[in-house]
Backbone bond lengths (Angstrom), bond angles and torsions (degrees), N, CA, C in turn:
res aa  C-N    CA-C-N  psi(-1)  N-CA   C-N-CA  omega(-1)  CA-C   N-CA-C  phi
1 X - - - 1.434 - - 1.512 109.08 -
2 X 1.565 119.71 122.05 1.251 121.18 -174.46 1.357 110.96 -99.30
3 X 1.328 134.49 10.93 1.278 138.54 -149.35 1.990 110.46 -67.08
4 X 1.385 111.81 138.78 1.261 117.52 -151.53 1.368 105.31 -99.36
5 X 1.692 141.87 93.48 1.222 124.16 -177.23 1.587 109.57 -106.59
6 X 1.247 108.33 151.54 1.452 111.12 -178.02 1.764 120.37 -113.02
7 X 1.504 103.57 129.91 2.182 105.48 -158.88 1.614 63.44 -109.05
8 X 1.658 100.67 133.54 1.491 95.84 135.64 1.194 113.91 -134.23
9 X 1.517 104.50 167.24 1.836 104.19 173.89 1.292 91.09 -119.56
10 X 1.135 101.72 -173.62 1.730 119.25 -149.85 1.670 103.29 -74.21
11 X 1.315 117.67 3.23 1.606 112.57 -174.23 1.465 116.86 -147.12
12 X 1.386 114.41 19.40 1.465 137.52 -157.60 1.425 119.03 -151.96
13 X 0.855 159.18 151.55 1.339 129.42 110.73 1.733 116.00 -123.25
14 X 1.490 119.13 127.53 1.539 136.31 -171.41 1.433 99.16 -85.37
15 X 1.701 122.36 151.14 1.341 124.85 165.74 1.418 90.17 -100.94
16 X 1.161 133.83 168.62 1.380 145.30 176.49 1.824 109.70 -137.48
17 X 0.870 118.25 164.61 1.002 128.97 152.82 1.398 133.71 -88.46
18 X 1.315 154.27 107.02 1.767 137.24 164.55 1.513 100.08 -11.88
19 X 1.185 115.11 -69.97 1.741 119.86 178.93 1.619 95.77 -29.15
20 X 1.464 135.83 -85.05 1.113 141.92 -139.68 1.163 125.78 -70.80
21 X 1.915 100.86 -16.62 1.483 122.04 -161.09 2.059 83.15 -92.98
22 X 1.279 101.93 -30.02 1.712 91.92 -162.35 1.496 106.43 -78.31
23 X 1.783 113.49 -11.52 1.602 122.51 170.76 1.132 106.77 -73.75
24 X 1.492 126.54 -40.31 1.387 108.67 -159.03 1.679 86.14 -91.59
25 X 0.596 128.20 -42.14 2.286 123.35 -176.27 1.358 106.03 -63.80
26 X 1.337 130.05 -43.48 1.896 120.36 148.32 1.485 114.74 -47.92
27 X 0.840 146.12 -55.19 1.782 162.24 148.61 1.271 104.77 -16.42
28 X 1.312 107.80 -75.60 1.770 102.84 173.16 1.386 128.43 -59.43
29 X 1.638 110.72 -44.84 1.350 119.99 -179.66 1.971 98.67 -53.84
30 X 1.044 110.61 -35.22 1.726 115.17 -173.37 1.394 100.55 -63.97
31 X 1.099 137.78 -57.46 1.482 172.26 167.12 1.898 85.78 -26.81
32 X 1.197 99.68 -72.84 1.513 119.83 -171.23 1.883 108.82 -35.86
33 X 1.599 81.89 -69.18 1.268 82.82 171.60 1.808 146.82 -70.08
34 X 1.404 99.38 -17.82 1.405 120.82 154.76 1.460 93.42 -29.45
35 X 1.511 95.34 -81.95 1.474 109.25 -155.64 1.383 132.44 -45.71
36 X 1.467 88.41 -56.63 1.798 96.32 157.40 1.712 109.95 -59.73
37 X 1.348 150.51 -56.46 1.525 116.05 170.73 1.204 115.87 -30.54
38 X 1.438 114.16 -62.35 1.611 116.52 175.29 1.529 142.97 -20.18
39 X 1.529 86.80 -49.92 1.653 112.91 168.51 1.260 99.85 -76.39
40 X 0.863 122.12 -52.52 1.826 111.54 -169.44 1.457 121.30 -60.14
41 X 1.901 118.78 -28.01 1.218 134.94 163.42 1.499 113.54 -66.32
42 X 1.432 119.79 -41.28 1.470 113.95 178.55 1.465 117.19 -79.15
43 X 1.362 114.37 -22.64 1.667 124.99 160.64 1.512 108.18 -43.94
44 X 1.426 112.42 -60.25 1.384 129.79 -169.59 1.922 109.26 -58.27
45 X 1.214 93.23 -71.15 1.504 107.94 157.56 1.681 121.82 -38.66
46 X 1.111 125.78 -28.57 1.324 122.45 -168.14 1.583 118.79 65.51
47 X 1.421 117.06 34.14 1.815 114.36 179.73 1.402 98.36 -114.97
48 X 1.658 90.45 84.63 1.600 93.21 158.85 1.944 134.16 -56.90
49 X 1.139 109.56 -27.61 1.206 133.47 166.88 2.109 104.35 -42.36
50 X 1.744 100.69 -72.56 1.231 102.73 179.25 1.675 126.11 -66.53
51 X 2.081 102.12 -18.97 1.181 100.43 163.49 1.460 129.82 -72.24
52 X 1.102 121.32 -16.32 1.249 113.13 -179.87 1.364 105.50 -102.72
53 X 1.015 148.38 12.56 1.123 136.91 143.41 1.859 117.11 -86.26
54 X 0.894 88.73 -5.12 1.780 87.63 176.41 1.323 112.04 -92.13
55 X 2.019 109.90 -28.61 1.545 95.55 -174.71 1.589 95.09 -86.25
56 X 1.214 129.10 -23.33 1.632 119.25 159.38 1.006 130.21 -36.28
57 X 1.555 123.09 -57.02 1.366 138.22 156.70 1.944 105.79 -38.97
58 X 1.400 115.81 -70.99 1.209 107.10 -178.13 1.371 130.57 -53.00
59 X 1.333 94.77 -16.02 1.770 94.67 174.87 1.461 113.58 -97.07
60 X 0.864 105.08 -8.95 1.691 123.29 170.57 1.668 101.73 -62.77
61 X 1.439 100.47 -59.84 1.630 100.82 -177.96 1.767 118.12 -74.47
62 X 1.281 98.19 -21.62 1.623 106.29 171.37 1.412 97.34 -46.98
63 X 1.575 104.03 -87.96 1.625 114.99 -170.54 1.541 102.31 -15.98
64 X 1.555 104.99 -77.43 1.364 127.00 174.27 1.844 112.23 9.76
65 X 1.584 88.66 -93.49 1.693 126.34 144.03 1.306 118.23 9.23
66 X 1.662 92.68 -86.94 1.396 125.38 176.29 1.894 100.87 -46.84
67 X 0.916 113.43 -73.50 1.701 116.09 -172.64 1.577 96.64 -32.65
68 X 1.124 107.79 -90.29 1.467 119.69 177.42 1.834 115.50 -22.55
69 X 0.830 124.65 -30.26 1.421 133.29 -173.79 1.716 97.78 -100.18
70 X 1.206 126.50 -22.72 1.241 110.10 177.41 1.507 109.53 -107.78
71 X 1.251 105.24 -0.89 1.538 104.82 172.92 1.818 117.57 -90.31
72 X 1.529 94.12 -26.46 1.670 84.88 158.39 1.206 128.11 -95.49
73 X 1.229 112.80 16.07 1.599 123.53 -178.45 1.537 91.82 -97.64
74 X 0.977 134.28 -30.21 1.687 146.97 -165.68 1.748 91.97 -94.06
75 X 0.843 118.31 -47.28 1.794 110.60 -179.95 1.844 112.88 -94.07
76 X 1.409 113.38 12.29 1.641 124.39 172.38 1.571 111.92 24.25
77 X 1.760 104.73 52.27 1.181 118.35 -169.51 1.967 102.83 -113.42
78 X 1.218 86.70 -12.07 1.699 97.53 177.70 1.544 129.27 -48.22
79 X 1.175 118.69 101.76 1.866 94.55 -166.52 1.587 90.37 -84.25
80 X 1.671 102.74 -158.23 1.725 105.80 -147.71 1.663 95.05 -95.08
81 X 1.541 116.92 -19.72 1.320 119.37 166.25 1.479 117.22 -53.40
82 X 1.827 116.33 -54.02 1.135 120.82 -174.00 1.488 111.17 -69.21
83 X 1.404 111.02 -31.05 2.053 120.54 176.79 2.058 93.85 -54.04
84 X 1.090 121.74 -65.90 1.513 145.30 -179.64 1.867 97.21 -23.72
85 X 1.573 87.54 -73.29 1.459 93.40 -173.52 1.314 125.34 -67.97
86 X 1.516 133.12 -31.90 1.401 149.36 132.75 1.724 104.10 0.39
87 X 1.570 91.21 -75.80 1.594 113.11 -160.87 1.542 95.37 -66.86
88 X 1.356 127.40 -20.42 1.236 128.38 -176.33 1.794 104.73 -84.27
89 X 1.201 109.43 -45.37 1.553 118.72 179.59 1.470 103.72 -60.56
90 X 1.044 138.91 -40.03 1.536 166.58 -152.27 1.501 79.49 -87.08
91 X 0.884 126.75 -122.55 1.959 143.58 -166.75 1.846 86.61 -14.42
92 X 1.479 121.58 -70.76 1.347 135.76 166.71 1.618 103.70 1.06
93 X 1.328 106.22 -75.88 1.214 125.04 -155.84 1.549 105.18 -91.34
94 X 0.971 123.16 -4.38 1.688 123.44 170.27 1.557 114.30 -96.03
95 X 1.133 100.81 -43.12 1.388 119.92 177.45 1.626 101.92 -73.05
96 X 0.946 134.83 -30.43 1.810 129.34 147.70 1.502 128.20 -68.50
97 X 1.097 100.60 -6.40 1.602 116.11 179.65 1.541 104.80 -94.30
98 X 1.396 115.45 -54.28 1.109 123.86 137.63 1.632 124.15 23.21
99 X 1.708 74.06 -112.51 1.504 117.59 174.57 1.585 95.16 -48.84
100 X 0.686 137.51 -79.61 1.723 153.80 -157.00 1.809 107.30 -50.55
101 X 1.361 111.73 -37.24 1.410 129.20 165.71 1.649 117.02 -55.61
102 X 1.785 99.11 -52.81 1.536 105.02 176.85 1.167 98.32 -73.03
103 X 1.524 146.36 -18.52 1.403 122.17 -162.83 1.678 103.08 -110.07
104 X 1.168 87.48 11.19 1.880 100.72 167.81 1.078 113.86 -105.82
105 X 1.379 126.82 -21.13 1.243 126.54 -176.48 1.749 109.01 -94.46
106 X 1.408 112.03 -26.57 1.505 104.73 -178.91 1.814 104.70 -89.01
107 X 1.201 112.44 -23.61 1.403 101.59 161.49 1.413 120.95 -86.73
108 X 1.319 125.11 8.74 1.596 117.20 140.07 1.145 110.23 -68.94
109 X 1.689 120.16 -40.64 1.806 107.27 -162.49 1.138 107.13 -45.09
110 X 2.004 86.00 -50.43 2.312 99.37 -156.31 1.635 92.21 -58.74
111 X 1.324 137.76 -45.28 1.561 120.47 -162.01 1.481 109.28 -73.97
112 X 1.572 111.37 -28.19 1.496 89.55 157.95 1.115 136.68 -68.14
113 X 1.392 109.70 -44.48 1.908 107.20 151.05 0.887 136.24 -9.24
114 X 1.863 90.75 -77.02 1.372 76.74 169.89 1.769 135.52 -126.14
115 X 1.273 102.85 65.70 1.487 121.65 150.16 1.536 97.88 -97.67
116 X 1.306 138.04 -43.05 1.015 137.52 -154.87 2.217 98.72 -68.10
117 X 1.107 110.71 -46.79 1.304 126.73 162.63 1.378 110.25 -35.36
118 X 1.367 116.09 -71.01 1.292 146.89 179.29 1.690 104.26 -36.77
119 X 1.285 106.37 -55.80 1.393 109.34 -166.89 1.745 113.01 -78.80
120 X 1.070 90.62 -34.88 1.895 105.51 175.66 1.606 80.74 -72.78
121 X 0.948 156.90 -103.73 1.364 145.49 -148.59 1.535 133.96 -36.12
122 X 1.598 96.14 -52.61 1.464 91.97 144.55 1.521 150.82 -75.18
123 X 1.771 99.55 8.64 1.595 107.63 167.62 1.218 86.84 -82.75
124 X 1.368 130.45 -70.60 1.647 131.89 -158.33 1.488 94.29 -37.67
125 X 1.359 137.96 -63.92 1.223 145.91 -145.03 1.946 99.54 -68.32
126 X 1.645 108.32 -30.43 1.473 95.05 -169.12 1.750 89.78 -93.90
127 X 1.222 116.56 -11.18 1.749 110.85 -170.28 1.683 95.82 -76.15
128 X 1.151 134.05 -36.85 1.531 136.68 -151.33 1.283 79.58 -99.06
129 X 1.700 146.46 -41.89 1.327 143.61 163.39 1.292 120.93 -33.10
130 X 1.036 127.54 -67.51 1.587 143.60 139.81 1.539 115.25 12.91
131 X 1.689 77.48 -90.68 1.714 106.05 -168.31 1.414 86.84 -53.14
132 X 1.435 125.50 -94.89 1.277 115.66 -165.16 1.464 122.13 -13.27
133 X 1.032 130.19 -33.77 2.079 140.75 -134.05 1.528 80.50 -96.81
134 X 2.248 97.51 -59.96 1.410 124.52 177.81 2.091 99.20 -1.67
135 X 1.864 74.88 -90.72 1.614 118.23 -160.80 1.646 103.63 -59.30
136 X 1.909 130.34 -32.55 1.211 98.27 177.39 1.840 103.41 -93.14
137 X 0.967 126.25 -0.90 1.539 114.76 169.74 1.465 94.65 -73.24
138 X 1.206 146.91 -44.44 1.835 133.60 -155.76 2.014 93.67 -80.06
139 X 1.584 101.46 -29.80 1.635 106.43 155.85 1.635 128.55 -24.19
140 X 1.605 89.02 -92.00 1.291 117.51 -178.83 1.119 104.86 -66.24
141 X 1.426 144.61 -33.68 1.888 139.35 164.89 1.730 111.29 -54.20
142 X 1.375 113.69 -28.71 1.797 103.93 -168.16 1.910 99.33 -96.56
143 X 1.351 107.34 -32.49 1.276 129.41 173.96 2.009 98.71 -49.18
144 X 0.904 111.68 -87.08 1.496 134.79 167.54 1.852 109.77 -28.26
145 X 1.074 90.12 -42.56 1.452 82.54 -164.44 2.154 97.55 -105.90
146 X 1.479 102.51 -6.04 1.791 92.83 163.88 1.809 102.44 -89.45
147 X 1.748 122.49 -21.06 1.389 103.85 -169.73 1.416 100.98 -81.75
148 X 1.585 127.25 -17.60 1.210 126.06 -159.78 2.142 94.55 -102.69
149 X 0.863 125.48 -9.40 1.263 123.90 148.23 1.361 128.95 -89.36
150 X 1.163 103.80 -15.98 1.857 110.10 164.55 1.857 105.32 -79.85
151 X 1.512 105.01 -42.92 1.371 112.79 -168.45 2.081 103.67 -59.53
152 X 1.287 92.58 -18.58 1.497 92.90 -156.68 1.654 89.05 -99.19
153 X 1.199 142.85 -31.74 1.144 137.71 -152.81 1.900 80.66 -97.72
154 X 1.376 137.30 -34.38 1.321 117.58 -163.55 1.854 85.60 -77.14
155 X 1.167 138.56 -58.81 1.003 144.48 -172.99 1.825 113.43 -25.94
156 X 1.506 94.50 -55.09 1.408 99.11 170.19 1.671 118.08 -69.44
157 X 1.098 116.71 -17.30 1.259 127.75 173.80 1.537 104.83 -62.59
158 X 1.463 99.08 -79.54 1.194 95.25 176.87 1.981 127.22 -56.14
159 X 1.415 137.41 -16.04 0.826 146.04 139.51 1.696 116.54 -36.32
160 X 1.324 121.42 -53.81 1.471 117.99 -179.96 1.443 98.22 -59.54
161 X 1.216 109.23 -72.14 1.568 117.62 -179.77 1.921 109.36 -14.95
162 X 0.903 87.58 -73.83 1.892 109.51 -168.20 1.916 98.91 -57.44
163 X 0.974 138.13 -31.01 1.650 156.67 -172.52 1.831 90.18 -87.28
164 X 1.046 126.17 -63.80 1.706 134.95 171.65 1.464 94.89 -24.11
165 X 1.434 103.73 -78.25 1.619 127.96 -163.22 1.264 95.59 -52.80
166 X 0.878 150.22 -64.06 1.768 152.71 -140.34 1.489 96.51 -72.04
């Protein structure tokens, strides 16, 4: 089937082929799935950084997806294989949304965790900060104030001395 459909965007418009439209929607769907392994490795890994750019990326290709799937629904050129696989891409892609939701939601728990960790640690860390600071200032105050009462009693020492002599 050579049948000729035309996508345009606002500054173009391409004829395509059915053939060309089913390369580039195999292409993406490949693309798709990259991505999702991807996500599932940085889940594993713990790089939230690379995860969120992957489910960006994947929703990038959703939309993508999405266009393409509503543009042959708009040209009722779909046979019952391509409706099948649609409905298959469809479940596909919810059921990763899904998935992708729970694995967003348990890496909120763990980061609340552990900030929550984090923060109890750094109280302990400023309380033992403290005490320490506490205990060497009451240090350096009895220290200070026996050399400067020694300093003052030799002073007078030496003062009697020198008053003797005269």
């Amino acid at each position: 089937m050579n049948h000729k459909q035309t996508i345009s965007d606002n500054s173009a418009v391409t004829k395509l082929t059915m053939e060309d439209t089913h390369i580039i929607y195999s292409y993406l769907q490949q693309q798709y799935d990259v991505v999702c392994t991807q996500t599932k490795e940085a889940v594993q890994n713990n790089d939230y950084i690379t995860l969120l750019q992957l489910i960006e990326e994947r929703q990038r290709l959703e939309a993508i997806m999405d266009d393409f799937r509503t543009f042959h629904a708009n040209t009722e050129t779909t046979t019952g294989v391509e409706q099948q696989n649609d409905q298959h891409t469809t479940a596909t892609f919810q059921a990763d949304k899904d998935e992708e939701a729970k694995l967003i939601d348990r890496m909120t728990v763990n980061l609340e965790t552990v900030n929550q960790s984090m923060h109890q640690f750094m109280i302990k860390t400023i309380d033992k900060s403290t005490e320490t600071f506490t205990k060497g200032n009451q240090l350096g105050h009895k220290t200070t104030k026996k050399l400067l009462h020694k300093t003052a009693n030799g002073f007078s020492k030496i003062a009697d001395i020198i008053n003797q002599k005269l």
